[in-house]
N, C-alpha and C positions, 0 to 999 in steps of 0.2 A: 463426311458420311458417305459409304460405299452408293456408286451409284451405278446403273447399267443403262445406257442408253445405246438406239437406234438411229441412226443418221445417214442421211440421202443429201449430199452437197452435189449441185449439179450446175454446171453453167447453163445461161440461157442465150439464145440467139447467135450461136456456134456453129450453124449448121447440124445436119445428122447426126454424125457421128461425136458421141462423146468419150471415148474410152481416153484418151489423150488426156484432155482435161481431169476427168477422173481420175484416172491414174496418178496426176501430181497430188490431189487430196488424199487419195488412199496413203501415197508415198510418205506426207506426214504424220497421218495416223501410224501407219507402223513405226515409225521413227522417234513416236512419245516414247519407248518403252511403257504404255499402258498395256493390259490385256486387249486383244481384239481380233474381230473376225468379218471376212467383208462374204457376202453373199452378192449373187445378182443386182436387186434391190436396195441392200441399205448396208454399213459396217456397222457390227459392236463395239461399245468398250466399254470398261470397268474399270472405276477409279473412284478417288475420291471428286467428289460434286465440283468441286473449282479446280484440278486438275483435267478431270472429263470436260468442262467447257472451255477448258483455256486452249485445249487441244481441237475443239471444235471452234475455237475461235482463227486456231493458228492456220487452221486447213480451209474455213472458208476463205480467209485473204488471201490466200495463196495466190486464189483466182479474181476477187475483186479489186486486190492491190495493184491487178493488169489491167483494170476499166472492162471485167468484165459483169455482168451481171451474173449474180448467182443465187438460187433458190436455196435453202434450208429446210429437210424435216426432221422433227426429232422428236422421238417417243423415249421418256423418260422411265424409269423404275427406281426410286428411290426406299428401298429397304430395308430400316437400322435392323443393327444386329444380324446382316445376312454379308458375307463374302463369297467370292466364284458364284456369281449366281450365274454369269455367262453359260456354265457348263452346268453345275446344282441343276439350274430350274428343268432343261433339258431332261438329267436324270431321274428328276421325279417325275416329269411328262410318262418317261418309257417306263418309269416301275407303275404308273396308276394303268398306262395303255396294257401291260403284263397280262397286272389285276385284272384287267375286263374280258380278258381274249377266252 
């Protein structure tokens, strides 16, 4: 079943700066060939429900498979009957924002 999630995998007790770390997680997200998008805060992606977490599986070890500790959040959208919602839900945000202007 298509799913779209939001996910924030972050190590803990690294010091400051985390871009480094981050960057290896992001680097297997983009790597599934799933759809996705990273923002500030959190990446997308779209897939099927056990594809989408095998992939959030693969990216959280990335960094606890190193003894590091790492946080997980994830907001799910689980939608039958809906694909591209990454981008869809988006387009309908800006045609109802249109409608009100």
């Amino acid at each position: 079943m298509n799913t779209l999630i939001a996910v924030s995998i972050a190590p803990v007790g690294v010091g400051e700066e985390l871009a480094s770390h981050v960057g290896e997680v992001v680097k297997v997200i983009r790597e599934s060939g799933l759809p996705n998008k990273t923002s500030s805060m959190f990446t997308e992606i779209e897939g099927d429900w056990d594809e989408v977490m095998a992939v959030v599986k693969r990216a959280t070890f990335v960094l606890a498979e190193r003894g590091i500790r790492t946080e997980v959040l994830l907001k799910a959208d689980i939608r039958p009957g809906f694909e591209n919602m990454m981008s869809e839900k988006l387009e309908r945000l800006n045609a109802a924002m249109g409608a009100q202007q």
